[in-house]
Every structure is written in structure tokens, then in C-alpha cells.
C-alpha positions in Angstrom: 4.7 -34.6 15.9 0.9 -34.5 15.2 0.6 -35.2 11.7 -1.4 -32.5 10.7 0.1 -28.6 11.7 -3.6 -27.5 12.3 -4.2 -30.0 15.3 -0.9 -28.8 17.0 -1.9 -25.7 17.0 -5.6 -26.3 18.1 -4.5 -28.0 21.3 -2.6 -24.7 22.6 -6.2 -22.6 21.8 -7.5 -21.0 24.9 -10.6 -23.4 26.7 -12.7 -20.3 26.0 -12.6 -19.4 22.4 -14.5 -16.4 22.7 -10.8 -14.9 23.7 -9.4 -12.7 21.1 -6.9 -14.2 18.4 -6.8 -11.2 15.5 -7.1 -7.4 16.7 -7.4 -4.9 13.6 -6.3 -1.3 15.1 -9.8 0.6 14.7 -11.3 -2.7 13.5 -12.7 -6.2 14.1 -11.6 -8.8 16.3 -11.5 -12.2 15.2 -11.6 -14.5 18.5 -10.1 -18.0 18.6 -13.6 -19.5 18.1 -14.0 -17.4 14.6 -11.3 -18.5 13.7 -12.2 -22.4 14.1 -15.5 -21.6 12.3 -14.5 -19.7 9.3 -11.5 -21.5 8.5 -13.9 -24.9 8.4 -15.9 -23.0 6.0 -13.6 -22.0 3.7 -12.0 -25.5 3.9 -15.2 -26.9 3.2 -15.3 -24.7 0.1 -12.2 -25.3 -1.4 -13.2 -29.3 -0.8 -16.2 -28.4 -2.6 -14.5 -26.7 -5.5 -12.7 -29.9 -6.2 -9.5 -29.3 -3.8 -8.4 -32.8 -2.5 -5.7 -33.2 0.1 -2.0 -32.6 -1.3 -3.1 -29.9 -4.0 -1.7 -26.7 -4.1 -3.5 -23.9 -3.2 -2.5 -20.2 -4.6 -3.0 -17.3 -2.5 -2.7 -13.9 -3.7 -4.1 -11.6 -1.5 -4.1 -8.3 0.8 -3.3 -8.7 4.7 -6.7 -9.5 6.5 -7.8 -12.1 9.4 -9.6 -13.9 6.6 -6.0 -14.6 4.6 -5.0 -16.0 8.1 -8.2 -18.1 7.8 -7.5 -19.2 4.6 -3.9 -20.1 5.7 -5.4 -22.4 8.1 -8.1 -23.8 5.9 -5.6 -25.2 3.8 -3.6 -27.0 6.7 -7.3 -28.3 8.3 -8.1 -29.5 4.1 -5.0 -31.3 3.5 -4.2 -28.9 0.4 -0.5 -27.1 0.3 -0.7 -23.6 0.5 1.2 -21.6 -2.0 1.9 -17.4 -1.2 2.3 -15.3 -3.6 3.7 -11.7 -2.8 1.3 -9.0 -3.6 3.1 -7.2 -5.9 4.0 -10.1 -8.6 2.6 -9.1 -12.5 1.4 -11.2 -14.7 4.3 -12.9 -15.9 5.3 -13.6 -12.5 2.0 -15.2 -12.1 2.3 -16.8 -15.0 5.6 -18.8 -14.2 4.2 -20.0 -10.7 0.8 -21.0 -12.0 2.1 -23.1 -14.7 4.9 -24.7 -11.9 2.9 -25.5 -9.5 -0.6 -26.0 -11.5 -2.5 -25.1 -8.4 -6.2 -26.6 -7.9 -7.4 -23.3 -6.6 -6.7 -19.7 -6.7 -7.6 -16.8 -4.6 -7.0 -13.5 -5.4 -8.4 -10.3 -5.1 -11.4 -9.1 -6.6 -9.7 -6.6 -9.0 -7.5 -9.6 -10.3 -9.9 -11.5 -11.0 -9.9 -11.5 -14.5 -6.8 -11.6 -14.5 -6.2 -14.4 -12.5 -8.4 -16.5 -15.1 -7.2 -15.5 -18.5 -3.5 -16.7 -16.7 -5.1 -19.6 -15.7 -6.1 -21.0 -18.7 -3.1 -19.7 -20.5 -1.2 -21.6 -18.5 -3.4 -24.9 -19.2 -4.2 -25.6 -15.8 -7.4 -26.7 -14.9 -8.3 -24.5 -11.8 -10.8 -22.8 -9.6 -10.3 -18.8 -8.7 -11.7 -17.6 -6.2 -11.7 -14.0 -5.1 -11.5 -13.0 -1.1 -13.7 -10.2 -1.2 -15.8 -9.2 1.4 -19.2 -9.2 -0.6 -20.5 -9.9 -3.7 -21.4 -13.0 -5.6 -18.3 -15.5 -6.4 -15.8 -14.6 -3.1 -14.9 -17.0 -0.7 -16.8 -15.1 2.1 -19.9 -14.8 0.8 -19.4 -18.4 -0.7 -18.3 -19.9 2.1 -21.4 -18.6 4.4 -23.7 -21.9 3.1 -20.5 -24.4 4.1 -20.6 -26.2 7.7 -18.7 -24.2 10.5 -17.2 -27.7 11.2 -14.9 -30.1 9.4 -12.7 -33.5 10.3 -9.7 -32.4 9.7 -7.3 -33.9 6.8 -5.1 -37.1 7.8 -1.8 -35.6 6.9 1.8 -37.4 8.1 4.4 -34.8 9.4 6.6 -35.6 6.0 3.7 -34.1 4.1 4.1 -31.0 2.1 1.9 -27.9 4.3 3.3 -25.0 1.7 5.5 -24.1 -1.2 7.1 -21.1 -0.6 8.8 -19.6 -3.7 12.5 -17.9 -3.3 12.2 -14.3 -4.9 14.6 -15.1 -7.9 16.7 -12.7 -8.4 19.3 -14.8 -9.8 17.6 -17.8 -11.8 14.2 -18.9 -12.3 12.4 -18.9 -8.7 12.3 -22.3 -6.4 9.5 -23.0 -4.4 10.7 -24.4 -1.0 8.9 -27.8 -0.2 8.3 -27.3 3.8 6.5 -29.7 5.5 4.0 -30.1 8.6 6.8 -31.1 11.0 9.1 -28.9 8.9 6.9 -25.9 10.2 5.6 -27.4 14.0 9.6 -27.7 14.8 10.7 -24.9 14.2 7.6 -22.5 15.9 8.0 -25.2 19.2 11.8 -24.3 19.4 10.8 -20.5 18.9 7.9 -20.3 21.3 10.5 -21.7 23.7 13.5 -19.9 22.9 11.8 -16.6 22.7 9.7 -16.8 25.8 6.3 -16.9 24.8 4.3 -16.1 28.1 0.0 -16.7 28.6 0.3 -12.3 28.7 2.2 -11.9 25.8 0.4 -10.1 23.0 2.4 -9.7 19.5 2.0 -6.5 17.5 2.3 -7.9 14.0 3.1 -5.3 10.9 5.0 -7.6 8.4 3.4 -9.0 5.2 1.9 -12.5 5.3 3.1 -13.9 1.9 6.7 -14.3 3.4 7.9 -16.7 5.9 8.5 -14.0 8.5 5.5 -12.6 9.5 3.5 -16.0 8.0 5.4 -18.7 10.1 7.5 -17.2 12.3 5.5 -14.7 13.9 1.9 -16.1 13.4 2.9 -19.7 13.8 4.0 -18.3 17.4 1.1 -16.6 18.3 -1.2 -19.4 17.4 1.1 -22.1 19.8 0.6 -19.7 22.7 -3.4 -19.4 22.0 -2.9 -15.7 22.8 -4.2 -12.3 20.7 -2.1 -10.6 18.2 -2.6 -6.7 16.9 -2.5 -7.3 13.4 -1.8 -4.3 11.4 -2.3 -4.3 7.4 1.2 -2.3 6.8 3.6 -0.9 9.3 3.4 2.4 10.2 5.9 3.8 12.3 3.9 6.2 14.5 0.8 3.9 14.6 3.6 0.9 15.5 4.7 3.4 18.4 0.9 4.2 20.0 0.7 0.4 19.8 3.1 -0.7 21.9 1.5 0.4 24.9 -1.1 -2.8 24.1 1.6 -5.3 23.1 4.6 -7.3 24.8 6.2 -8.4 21.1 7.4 -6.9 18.0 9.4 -8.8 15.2 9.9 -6.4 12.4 12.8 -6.1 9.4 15.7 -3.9 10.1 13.6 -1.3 8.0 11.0 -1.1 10.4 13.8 0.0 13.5 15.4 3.0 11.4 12.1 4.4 11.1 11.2 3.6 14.3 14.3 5.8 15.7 13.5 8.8 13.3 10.7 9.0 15.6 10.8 11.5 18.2 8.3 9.7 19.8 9.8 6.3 20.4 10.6 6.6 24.2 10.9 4.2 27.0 7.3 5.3 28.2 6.3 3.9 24.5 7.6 1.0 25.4 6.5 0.6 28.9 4.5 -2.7 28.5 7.0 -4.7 26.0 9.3 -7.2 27.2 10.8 -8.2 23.6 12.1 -6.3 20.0 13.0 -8.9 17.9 14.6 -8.3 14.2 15.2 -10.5 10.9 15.2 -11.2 7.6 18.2 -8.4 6.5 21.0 -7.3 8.5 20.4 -5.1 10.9 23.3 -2.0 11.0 25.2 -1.7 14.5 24.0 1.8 14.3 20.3 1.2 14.5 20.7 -1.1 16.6 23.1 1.0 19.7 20.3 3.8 18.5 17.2 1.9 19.3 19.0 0.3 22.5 19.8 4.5 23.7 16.2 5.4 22.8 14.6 3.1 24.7 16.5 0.5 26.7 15.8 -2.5 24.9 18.3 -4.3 23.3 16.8 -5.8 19.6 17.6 -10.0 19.5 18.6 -10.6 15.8 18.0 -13.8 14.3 19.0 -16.0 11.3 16.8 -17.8 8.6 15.7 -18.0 5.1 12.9 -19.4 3.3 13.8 -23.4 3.2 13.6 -23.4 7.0 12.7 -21.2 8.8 14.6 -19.7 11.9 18.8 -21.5 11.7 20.1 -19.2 15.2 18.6 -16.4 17.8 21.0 -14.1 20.0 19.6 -15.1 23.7 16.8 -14.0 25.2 18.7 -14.3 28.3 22.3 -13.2 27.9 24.0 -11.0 25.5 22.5 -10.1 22.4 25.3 -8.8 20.1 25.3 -6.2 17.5 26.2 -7.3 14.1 25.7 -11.1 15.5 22.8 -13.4 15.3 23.4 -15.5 17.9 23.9 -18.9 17.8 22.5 -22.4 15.9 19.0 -23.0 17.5 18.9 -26.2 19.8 17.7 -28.6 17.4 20.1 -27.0 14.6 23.4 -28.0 13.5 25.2 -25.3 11.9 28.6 -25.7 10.5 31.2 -23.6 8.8 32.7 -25.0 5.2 35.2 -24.1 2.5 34.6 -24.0 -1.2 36.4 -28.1 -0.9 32.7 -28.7 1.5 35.5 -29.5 4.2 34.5 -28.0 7.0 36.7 -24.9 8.5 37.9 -23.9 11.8 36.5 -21.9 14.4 36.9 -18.3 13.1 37.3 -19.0 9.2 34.7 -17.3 6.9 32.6 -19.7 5.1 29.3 -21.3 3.5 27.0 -21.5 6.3 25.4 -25.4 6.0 22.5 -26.4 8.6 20.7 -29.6 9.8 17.8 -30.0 11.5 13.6 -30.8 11.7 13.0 -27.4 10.5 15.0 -27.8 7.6 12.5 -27.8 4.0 12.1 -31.5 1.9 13.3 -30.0 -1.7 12.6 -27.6 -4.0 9.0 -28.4 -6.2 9.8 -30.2 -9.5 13.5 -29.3 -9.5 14.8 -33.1 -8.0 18.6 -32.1 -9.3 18.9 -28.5 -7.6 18.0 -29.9 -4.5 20.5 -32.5 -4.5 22.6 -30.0 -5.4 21.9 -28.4 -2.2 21.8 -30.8 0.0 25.3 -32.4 1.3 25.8 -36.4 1.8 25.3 -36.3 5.4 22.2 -34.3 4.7 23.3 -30.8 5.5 21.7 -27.9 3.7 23.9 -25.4 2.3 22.5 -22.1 2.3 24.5 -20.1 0.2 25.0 -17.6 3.0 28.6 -17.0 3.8 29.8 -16.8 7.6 31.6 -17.5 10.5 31.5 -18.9 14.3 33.6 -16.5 16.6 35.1 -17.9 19.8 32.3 -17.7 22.0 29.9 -19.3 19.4 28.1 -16.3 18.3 27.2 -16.4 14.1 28.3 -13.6 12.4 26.6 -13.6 8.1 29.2 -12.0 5.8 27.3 -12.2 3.2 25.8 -14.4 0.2 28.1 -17.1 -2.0 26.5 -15.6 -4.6 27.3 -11.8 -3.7 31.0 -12.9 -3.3 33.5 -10.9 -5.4 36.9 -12.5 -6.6 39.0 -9.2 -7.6 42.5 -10.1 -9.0 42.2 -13.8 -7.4 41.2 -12.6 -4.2 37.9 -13.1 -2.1 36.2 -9.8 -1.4 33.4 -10.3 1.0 30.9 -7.4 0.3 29.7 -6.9 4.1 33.0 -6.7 5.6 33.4 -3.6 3.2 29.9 -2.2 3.6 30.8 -2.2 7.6 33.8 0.3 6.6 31.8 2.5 5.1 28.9 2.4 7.5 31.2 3.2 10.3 31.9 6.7 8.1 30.3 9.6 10.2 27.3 10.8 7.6 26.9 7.5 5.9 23.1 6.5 6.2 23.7 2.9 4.7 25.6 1.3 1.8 25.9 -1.5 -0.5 28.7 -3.0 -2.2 28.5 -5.2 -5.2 30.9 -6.9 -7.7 31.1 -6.0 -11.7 33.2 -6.6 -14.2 36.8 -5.7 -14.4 38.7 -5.9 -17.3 42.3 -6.6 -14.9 40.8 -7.5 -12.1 38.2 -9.8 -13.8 35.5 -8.2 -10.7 35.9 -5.1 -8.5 34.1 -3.4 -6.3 30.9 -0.7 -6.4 29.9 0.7 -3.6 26.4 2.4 -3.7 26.5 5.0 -0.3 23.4 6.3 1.3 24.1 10.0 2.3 21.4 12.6 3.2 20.7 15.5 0.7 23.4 18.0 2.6 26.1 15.8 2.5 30.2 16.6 3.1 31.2 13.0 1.9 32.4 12.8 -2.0 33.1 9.4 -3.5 36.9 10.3 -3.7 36.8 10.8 -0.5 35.4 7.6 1.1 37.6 5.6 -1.6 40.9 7.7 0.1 39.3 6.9 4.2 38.7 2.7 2.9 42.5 2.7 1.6 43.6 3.6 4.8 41.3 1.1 6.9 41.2 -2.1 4.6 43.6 -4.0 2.3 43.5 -2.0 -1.6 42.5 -5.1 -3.4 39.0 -4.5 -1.0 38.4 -0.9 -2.0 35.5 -0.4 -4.3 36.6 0.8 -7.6 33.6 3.2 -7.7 31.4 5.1 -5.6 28.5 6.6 -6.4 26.5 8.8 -3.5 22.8 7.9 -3.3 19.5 8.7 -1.5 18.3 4.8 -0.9 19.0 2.0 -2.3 15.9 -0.2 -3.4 14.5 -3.6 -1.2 12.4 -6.1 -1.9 8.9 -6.4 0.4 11.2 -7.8 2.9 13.4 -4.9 3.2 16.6 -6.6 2.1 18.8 -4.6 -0.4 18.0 -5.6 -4.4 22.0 -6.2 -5.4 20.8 -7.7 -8.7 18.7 -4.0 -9.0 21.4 -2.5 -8.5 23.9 -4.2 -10.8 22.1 -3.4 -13.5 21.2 0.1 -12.6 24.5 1.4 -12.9 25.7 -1.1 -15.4 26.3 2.0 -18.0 28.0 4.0 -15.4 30.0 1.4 -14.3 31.6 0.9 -17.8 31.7 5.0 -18.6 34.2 4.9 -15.7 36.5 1.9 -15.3 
């Protein structure tokens, strides 16, 4: 590798930089050669402010080209970027500033005072900054009197490029160590595997605090020196008029069903794509036979998480299955193991444990839970449980963690939220465990019906008795209208644990 991320990507930039890089629907376009410039003078600034290669560097701010400049003036500094979701509070805030006791913060200009009174109730000596557009103190109008040119920072691939924090819902968050090979890997193997083409031109509508529309999509983008239509939040009508002017999507499974409520997604929409690619929650068998019906392209599902990046793809050439995510990327080994760490046969359900570049160095200032995580022979083990059918396809059952032992006996919550989906007027469902005083956990199932409705709870208890083994069946079911997701779109189950905690116990 090249050391430093930022000179990887610079040597796929178009020989003309006045090409287009960032397109903001009814907006500006930022062009490769912006790009170059204002990153250098926000590096410039945050080397001015006292930011010195291999400090951390927190970003908390709204979807714009200049976050994507920032992004790439910490890589071209040497500092480690740290993104923070949008919608953390205060003492969410609180806990990351004081762990990783960042030199700089950026922020918006409405939490800006907040951002400082944290900041030195957390003890840390540090700069915020705001990334306004004007006024006296934000990065733009700071940066303006900083060089448009900068050397960039000597960095060796093992060097930390970000710290990407795990949501926590279980635990106090971790913040994934990932490093500049970490991240160059694994967007080489995906601009390959994927296709990338000099035409191709990426409509991007995911948030840029999160590893999938951050790495994986932007990461891709700036390897193939090519323009991206970068929209602030997805839409699902604006997404549609888009397509006409892109050849990519990657989008969260929530994006496709409303995508398919559309009337207006149509093959003619989708005249000039060659590629609908989906991640980052599981994608139901419904949506994605409904998308494929409504306009002829078949979504490719993918597997990942946080400490690496992308682990498998289903083929761009071949067949892409439905309720599959394909199989372990080239440079990725991917194995199948018991709770013993032995690993199982073909076809046994699992923990899902991968090797490769792409894989993250540890987990910030918590030296025991990554060796904890981390096998002898240096495979990672993702918590995620799974199996390898006979023709090598990955198939996620669910998490480790989401695993419900009911009377001694393993309850894998996806295999019984497949039963239900299959239901005719089931929308989506979720299954987790609770407590059981028998059965020590059993199952609730939260199902997603629309407002008219012929389902009842006894009666999707009475259809799953006769389709699944009765230490499987839920206990309860309780009918409702969504179920709530994190910015990613995956299902809360620690939400919804303690939502219906008190009905829970009222009825066991």
C-alpha cells in the first residue's frame, strides 16, 4: 500500500480536475480540483490549531461536500478522524470526548456552545470549530487565509486513519481502530468486485457518519476519480427522478421498501443504471422479488460491519440470491465456528469469524476486549451468527448476542422472523428473547401489519406451530405499525426489549 489513504486516492483523480467529483441536486458542484484545494485548507487549519499527525479529530456535522473535505483533510494532516452520528446528545458526546480526548472538534454552528462547555467538562484540552458556511470562527471562513496546498502527512499503512464508534446498544460503545491499509484494501477489492467503470456515476443518499455511505460508497467513488450526486437525506421520489443521471445506488434495505411504494419506480426510471446494491440490515426476500418485478434489476446484498468494512458481496456477475449475501470477498477468510471456537461443517449455523487486510487493528483504549475478539490465529469474530450453504453462498441468522436459549435450546431469532414474514399481510417483524420464568427466555415477536389488518396474535402463534418446532414459537405477539431503527435502518432490539418489558411480564 501507499502509506497514506489520501495519496491512493489522488493517483486515480481525473488528469483534468476541473471534472466534477460532488453534485448537490439543485446545488453546487464541487470538482476534483475543489476538492484538492479546500481539503489543503482545512488541513492547513486544523495544523494551525495545534492538530499534529495521529490526533483524533471529532466530526459532528450535517451532510455537505465540505464534511467530505474535512474527511479528507484529516487523512492529507495525518490526524484520525472520529464520526460522530448527528443525532448523539450531550451525554453521548460526553462519553466519546472524554475516550478519545480529541485535539479538535467540529460541529455545527448551533452546537457550538455546546460542544465547548463538554469539552472542558470533559478536561480535554481542545479546539472547536464550527462548519458553518459564514461568520467569524467556522472552518470555511477560517480556512479561506490557509494555503490551497499542503505536503501531505507521512503516515505507514498500520497507522490509525479513523475511529469509528459501535452504536452501543449493549455495553459502553467501542471505537473501531481502522487503519490506512485497513480502508485502501477493502475499497480496491470493492471497486473491483463491483465494477466500477470511467461512466459510472453513484447517486449517494446515506449519512456520512457511518461506514456505509463514508467508506464504502465514497471511498469507491474517489478510486474511480468519477462524479457522485450527493444528496443530504434520501428521498424516495427525488432518489427515483435521479436515477436517470446515475449508474449506482447503495442504499439500506429501508431505502428499497420505499422505493417500491413508489408508483413511479419503473424500468424507464431506471434506464441508465447498471447496479442496486444493498447493506447494512437484512434485506426481506419480499422487497427484494418486489424491486426485481418493478424494475428488472436484481439488488446485490452485501455483508460488513464497522471493524472492517465489506466481509462478502453476492456477484456482480452470477446469481445474486435473496436472503443471501454472497460469498467471503477475495482477500477475506470467513469461517463458520461453534460456541467450543472449533470450526463447523459446511451447513451448521455458527459465529461468523473473518481474516483479512480490511480487517480493523483493536478497539481504542480497550486492549482486553479486543483480544477478546480476536482468535489465536488472528481471526476476528464478529458476533454475527451464520452459515455457508453448499454452493458457498453466506446466509446471517442473526447476532450472538440476539440468540435466545428457551428451555436449553437455541432459538435463532431470523429463522423465526422469516416464518412470519412469509405470512400474507405481514409488513415486517422482529423477534426477541425475554425472560421466562420455565423456560429461562422465550420468544416475542413484534409484527408489522398495516392499519386494516385480518392477522391477530393468536393467530400467527397457531400458523408458526404448525410451520416450526413449539419450543421456536414466540410466546407473545403483539401487532405493530413499525418497529424503530437506528440511522442505519437496522431494527433497535434492545428498544424494543425494554418497550414492552411491562407487557411482557402482565402476560407470561
Amino acid at each position: 500500500m501507499l502509506g497514506n489513504l489520501f495519496e491512493l486516492f489522488r493517483s486515480r483523480f481525473p488528469a483534468d480536475r476541473s471534472r466534477p467529483f460532488i453534485q448537490v441536486p439543485d446545488g453546487a458542484t464541487l470538482s476534483y480540483g475543489d476538492l484538492e484545494a479546500i481539503s489543503a485548507r482545512f488541513a492547513n487549519l486544523l495544523v494551525s490549531v495545534g492538530v499534529k499527525p495521529g490526533d483524533r479529530v471529532a466530526v459532528q456535522v450535517d451532510k455537505s461536500p465540505e464534511a467530505v473535505a474535512l474527511v479528507v483533510a484529516c487523512l492529507r494532516s495525518g490526524a484520525i478522524l472520529l464520526p460522530l452520528n448527528t443525532a448523539y446528545q450531550s451525554d453521548e458526546l460526553e462519553y466519546f470526548l472524554t475516550d478519545a480526548a480529541p485535539a479538535a472538534v467540529v460541529c455545527q454552528p448551533s452546537r457550538l456552545a455546546e460542544l465547548e462547555a463538554l469539552a472542558a467538562k470533559s478536561g480535554i484540552k481542545t479546539c472547536v470549530l464550527t462548519l458553518g458556511m459564514k461568520g467569524d470562527g467556522s472552518l470555511m471562513e477560517r480556512s479561506k487565509a490557509q494555503a490551497s496546498d499542503i505536503a501531505t502527512s507521512t503516515r505507514g499503512g498500520d497507522d490509525i486513519a479513523a475511529i469509528l464508534y459501535s452504536s452501543g446498544t449493549t455495553g459502553r460503545p467501542k471505537g473501531a481502530m481502522l487503519s490506512h491499509d485497513n480502508l485502501a484494501a477493502n475499497a480496491a477489492t470493492l471497486h473491483k468486485l463491483w465494477g466500477f467503470r470511467p461512466d459510472d456515476v453513484l447517486l449517494h443518499c446515506l449519512p456520512i457518519f457511518h461506514t456505509h455511505g463514508l467508506f464504502v460508497a465514497i471511498n469507491c467513488v474517489l478510486l474511480n476519480g468519477t462524479p457522485m450526486i450527493f444528496c443530504p437525506k434520501f428521498d424516495a421520489e427525488q432518489a427515483i427522478g435521479l436515477l436517470a443521471k446515475a449508474t449506482v445506488f447503495m442504499g439500506v434495505p429501508t431505502f428499497y421498501t420505499r422505493l417500491v411504494s413508489s408508483p413511479n419506480l419503473t424500468p424507464e426510471a431506471c434506464r441508465n443504471m447498471r447496479l442496486f446494491i444493498s447493506g447494512s440490515a437484512p434485506l426481506l426476500e419480499e422487497t427484494f422479488n418486489t424491486f426485481k418485478s418493478m424494475t428488472g434489476f436484481t439488488i446485490l446484498e452485501r455483508y460488513g460491519m464497522t471493524e472492517g468494512g465489506m466481509f462478502t458481496s453476492n456477484p456482480l456477475d452470477g446469481e445474486r440470491r435473496a436472503g443471501t449475501v454472497g460469498f467471503p470477498l477475495p482477500d477475506v477468510a470467513l469461517r463458520i465456528t461453534g460456541e467450543d471456537g472449533k470450526v463447523l461443517a459446511q451447513g451448521e449455523v455458527g459465529i461468523i469469524e473473518v481474516k483479512g487486510p480490511n480487517i480493523f487493528k483493536g478497539y481504542w483504549n480497550m486492549p482486553e476486549k479486543t483480544k477478546a475478539d480476536f482468535t489465536e490465529d488472528g481471526f476476528f469474530k464478529s458476533g454475527d451468527v451464520g452459515v455457508v450453504d453448499a454452493r458457498g453462498y453466506v446466509s446471517i441468522v442473526g447476532r450472538a448476542k440476539d440468540l435466545i436459549i428457551s428451555g436449553g435450546y437455541n432459538v435463532y431469532p431470523k429463522e423465526v422472523e422469516d416464518a412470519i414474514d412469509r405470512m400474507e399481510g405481514v409488513v415486517e417483524s422482529a423477534v426477541v428473547g425475554m425472560p421466562h420464568p420455565d423456560f429461562g427466555e422465550a420468544g416475542l415477536a413484534l409484527v408489522v401489519t398495516p392499519a386494516q389488518t385480518a392477522l391477530t396474535p393468536d393467530g400467527i402463534i397457531a400458523d408458526l406451530r404448525g410451520r416450526l418446532a413449539n419450543y421456536k414459537v414466540p410466546k407473545q405477539v403483539v401487532l405493530v405499525r413499525e418497529l424503530p431503527r437506528n440511522a442505519m435502518g437496522k431494527v433497535q432490539k434492545n428498544v424494543l426489549r425494554d418497550s414492552y418489558a411491562a407487557q411482557w411480564k402482565a402476560g407470561i
